[in-house]
C-alpha positions as CSV (number, residue, x, y, z in Angstrom):
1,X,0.0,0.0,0.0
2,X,1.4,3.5,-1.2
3,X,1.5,6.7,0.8
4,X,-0.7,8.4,-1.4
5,X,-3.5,5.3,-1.0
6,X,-3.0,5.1,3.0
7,X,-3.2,9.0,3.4
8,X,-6.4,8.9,1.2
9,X,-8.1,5.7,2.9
10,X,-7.4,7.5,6.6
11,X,-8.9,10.6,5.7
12,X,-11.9,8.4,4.0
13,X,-12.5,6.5,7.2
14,X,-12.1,10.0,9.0
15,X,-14.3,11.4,7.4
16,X,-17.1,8.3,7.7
17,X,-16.7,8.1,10.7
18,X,-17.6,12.0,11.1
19,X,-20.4,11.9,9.4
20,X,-21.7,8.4,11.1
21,X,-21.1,9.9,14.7
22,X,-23.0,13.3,13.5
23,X,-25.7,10.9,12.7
24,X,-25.7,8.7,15.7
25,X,-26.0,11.5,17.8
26,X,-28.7,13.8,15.6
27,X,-32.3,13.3,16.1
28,X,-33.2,12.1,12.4
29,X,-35.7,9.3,12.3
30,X,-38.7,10.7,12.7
31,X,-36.9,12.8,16.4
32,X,-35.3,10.0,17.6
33,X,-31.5,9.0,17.3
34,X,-30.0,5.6,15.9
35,X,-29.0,4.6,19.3
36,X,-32.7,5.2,20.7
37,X,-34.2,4.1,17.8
38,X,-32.1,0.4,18.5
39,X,-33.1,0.5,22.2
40,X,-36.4,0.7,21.8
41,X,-36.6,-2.5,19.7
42,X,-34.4,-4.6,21.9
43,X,-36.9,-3.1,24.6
44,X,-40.2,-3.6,22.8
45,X,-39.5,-5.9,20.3
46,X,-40.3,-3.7,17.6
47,X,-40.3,-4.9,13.7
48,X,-36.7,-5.7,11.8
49,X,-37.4,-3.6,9.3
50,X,-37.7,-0.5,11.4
51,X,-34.1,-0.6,12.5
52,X,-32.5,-1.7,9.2
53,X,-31.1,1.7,9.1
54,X,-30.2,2.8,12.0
55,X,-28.5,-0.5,12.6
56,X,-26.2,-0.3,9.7
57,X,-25.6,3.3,11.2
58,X,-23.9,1.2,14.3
59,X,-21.9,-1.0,12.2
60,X,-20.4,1.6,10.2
61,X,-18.4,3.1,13.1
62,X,-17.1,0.0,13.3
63,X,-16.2,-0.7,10.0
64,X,-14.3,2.6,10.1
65,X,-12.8,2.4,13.0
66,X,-11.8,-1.4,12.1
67,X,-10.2,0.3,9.1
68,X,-8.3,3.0,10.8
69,X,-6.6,0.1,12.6
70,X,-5.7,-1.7,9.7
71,X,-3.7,1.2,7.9
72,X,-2.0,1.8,11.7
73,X,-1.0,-2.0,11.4
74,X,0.3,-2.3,8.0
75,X,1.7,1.2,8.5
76,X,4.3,-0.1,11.0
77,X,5.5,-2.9,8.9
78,X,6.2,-0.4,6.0
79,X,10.2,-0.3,5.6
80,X,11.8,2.5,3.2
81,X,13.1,1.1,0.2
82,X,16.4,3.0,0.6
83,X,17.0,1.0,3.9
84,X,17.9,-1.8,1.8
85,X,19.6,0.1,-0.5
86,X,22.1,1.4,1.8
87,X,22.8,-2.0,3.3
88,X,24.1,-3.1,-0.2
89,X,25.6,0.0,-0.7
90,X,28.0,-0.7,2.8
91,X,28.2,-4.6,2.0
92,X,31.7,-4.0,0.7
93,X,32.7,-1.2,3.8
94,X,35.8,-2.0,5.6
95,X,34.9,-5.1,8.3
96,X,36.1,-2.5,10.7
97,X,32.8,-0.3,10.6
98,X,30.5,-3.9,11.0
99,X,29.2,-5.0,14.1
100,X,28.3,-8.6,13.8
101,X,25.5,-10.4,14.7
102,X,25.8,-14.0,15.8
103,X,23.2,-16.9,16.6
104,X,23.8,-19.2,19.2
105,X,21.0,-21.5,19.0
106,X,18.2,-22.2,16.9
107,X,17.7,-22.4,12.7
108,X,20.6,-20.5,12.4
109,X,23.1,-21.7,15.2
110,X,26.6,-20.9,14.0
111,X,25.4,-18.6,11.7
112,X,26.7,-14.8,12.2
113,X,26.0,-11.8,9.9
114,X,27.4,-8.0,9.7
115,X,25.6,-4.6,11.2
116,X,27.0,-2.3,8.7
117,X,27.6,1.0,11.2
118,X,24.7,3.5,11.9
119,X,22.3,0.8,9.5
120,X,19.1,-0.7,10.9
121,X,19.0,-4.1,10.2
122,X,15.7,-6.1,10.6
123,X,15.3,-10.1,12.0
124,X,12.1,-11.5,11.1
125,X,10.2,-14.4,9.0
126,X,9.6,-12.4,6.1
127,X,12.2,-12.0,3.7
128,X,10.6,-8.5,2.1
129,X,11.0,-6.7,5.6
130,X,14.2,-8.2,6.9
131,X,17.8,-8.8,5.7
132,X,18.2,-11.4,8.3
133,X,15.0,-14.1,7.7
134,X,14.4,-16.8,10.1
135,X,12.0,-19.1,9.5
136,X,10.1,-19.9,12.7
137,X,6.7,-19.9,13.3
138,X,6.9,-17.6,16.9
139,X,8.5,-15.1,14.8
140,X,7.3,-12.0,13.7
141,X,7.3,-11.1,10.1
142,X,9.3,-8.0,11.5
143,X,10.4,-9.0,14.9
144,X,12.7,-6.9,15.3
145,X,16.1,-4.3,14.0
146,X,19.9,-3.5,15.3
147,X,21.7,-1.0,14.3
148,X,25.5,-0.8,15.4
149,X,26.8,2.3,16.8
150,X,30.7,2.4,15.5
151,X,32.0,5.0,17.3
152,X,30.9,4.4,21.0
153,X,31.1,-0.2,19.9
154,X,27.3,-0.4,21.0
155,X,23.7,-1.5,19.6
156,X,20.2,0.0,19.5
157,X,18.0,-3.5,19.5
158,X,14.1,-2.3,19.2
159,X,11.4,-5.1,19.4
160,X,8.2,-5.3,17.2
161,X,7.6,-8.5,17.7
162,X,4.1,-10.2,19.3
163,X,6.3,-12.7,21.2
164,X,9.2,-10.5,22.2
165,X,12.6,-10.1,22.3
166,X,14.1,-10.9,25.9
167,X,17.8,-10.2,27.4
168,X,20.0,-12.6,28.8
169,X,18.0,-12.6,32.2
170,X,15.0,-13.1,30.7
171,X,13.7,-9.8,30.7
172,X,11.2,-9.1,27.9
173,X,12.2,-5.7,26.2
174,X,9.5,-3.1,26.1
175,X,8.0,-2.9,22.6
176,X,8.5,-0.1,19.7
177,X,10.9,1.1,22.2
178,X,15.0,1.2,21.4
179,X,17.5,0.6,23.8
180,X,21.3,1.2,23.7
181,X,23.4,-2.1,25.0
182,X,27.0,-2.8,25.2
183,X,29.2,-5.1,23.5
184,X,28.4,-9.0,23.9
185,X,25.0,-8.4,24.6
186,X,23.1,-11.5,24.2
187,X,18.9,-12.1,23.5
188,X,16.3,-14.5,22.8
189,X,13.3,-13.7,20.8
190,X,10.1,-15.6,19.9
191,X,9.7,-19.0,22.2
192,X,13.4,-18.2,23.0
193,X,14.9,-21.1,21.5
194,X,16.3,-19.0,19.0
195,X,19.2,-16.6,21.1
196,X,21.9,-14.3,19.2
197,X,25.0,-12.3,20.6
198,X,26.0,-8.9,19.1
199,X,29.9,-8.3,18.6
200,X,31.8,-5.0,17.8
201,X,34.7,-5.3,15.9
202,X,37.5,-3.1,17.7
203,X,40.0,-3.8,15.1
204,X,40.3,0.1,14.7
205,X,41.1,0.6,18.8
206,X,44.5,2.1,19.1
């Protein structure tokens, strides 16, 4: 979903749900409101037909508001195009600028990969959000990114994930929310049998 087709489908449900709220509230059937209107029937048992209207008046809220929380959802997984770019573009920096990432249990045991410097680099399942895909089922599709801070040989780890990412002592770290850790930091993520340990290269330390 483009920019142009979320901004447009927000301001749509916006704007429905507006109109639906104005009409909820306003006293157009006949002096009465939708919401009345539905109380009375439940109360009296009054015929289907005369809340047809009214109840699709409810549902539409709904609908809306259902709406509004599907653009915020997909919204998050979006990823700019040029992230990936400029991994690729620092594949072939110096080693001495990487951080590296390396599992120590699960699909990928043994397995370690680079954290190009200042470069958020995604772990997930899904291979058109991450760089680094593993494929487990108590993984997100973007569970969560590093990024490798050169200068001061530290990480910024930020979970996404619905099953978490947890440190060393089993903490679970708070969601959408980045934290700065040192050097050998080690986590878990999903059912935890998949761990990792992030590295800085000091090769450049005098």
């Amino acid at each position: 979903m483009t920019d142009k087709h979320r901004r447009n489908c927000t301001l749509l449900a916006l704007f429905l749900l507006l109109i639906e709220a104005a009409v909820l509230c306003l006293p157009v059937f006949h002096g009465y409101t939708a919401l009345q209107i539905c109380r009375q029937y439940w109360q009296h048992g009054q015929m289907l037909s005369h809340i047809v209207i009214p109840l699709l008046l409810l549902v539409c809220p709904i609908i809306s508001i259902c709406l509004l929380f599907h653009l915020k959802v997909h919204s998050t997984d979006k990823i700019p195009e040029v992230l990936f770019a400029s991994v690729s573009a620092n594949a072939s920096e110096n080693v001495s600028n990487c951080g590296t990432l390396l599992f120590l249990t699960g699909s990928l045991e043994g397995k370690s990969f680079p954290l190009p410097a200042y470069t958020n680099v995604f772990l997930g399942r899904s291979s058109q959000y991450c760089q680094i895909v593993i494929n487990s089922s108590d993984i997100s599709r973007r569970h969560a990114s590093v990024c490798y801070h050169a200068s001061r040989h530290t990480f910024v780890i930020t979970d996404y994930s619905a099953n978490g990412t947890y440190t060393v002592d089993g903490e679970r770290l708070i969601p959408n929310t980045s934290i700065e850790v040192p050097d050998g930091s080690i986590f878990s993520i999903g059912n935890r049998k998949t761990s990792f340990r992030l590295s800085a290269n000091r090769e450049d330390n005098t």
